[in-house]
C-alpha positions in Angstrom: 122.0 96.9 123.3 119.1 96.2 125.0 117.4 99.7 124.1 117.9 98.6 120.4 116.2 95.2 120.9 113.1 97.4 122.4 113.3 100.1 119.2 113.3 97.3 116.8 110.3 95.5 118.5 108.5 98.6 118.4 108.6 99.0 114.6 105.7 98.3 112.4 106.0 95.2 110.5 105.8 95.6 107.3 102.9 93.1 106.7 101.5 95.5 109.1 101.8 98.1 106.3 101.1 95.9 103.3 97.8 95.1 105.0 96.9 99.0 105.5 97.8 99.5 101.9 95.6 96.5 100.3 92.7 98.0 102.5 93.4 101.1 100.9 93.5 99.3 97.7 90.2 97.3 98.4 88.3 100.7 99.5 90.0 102.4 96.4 88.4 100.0 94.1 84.9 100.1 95.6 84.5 103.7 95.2 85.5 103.3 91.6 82.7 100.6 91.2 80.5 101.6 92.8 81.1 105.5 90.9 81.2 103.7 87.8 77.8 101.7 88.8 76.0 105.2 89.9 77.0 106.7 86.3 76.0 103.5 84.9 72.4 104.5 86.3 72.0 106.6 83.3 68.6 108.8 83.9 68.1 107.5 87.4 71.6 108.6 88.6 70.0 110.8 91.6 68.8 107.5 93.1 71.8 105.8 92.5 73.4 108.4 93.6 71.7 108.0 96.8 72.2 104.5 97.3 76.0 106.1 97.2 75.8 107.6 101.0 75.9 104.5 103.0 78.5 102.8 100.9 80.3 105.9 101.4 79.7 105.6 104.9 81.0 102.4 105.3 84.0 102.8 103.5 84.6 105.9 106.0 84.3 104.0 109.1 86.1 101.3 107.3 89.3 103.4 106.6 89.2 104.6 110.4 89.2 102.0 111.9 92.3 100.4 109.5 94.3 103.7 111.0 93.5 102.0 114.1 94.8 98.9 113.0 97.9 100.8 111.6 98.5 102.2 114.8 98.5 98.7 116.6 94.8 98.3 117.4 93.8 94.4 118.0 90.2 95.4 118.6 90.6 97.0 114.9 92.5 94.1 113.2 89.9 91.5 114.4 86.7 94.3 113.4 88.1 94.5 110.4 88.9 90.4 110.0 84.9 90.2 110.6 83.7 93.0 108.7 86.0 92.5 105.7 87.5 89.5 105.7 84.2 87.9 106.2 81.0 90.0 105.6 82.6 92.2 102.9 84.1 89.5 101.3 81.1 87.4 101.0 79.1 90.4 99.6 81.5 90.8 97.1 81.8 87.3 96.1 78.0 86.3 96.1 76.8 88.0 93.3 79.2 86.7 90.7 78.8 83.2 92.3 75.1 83.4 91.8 75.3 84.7 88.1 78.1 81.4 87.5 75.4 79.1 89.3 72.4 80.0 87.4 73.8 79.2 84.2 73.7 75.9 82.5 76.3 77.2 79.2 79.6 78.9 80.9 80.6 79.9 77.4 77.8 82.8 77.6 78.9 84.3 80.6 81.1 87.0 79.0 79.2 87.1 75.9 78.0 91.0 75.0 80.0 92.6 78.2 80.2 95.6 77.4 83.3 97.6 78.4 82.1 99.4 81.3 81.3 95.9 82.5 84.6 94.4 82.1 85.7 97.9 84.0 83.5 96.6 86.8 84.7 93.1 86.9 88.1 94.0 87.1 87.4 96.4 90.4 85.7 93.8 91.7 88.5 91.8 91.2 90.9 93.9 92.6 88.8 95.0 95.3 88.7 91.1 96.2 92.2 90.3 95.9 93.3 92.9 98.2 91.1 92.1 100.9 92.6 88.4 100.6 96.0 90.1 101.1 95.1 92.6 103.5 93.3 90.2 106.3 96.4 87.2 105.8 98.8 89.9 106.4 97.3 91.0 109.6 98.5 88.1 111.2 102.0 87.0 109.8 103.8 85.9 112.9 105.4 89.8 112.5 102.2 91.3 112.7 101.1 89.1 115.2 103.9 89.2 117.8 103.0 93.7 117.1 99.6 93.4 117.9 100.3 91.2 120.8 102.9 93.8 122.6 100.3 96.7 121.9 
């Protein structure tokens, strides 16, 4: 009985999981914007293009180390709680914020979107709202108790 207790411990939580898949998600939709934004570019897409590379870089290292993370890394769990959770989440967030703040009439904030922008605001969105699930997830009691026995 008491080699059963030890295989059940041992199992990956699934918060554990739901967080690697709302990373996934997150990472997912910032390729997609940030696509979208480089054919956006129109006759400047080379230098968009371009500005491509390190994003694509950091969503590399980012999906490395959340296979660490998978596999039961705490170092990982709390890079990634800093990196996205905090500093990717702000980045995401500030640019909308300052576009809501520096407007004195909130009924022209969608007016004349055009459809590849409301393509955009809803990565962004989705991009936000799984990194909101992703980092809470990480430490459910579940999730905790796995990292802890790592």
């Amino acid at each position: 009985m008491t080699g059963t207790a030890s295989l059940a411990s041992t199992a990956r939580p699934r918060a554990v999981n739901l967080a690697f898949g709302a990373l996934l998600t997150a990472l997912a939709a910032g390729v997609a914007e940030g696509l979208l934004r480089a054919v956006r570019g129109g006759g400047e897409f080379g230098a968009t293009a371009t500005g491509l590379l390190p994003r694509l870089a950091i969503y590399l290292a980012v999906a490395g180390v959340a296979l660490y993370m998978l596999n039961g890394s705490r170092v990982a769990r709390a890079v990634l709680t800093v990196g996205i959770g905090v500093v990717g989440l702000v980045s995401l967030i500030i640019e909308p914020l300052a576009v809501v703040l520096s407007t004195d009439d909130y009924t022209t904030l969608f007016d004349g979107m055009s459809e590849s922008s409301i393509v955009l605001a809803g990565c962004r969105t989705v991009h936000i709202v799984a990194v909101v699930i992703a980092v809470p997830a990480m430490y459910t009691p579940a999730a905790h108790r796995w990292f802890t026995q790592r």
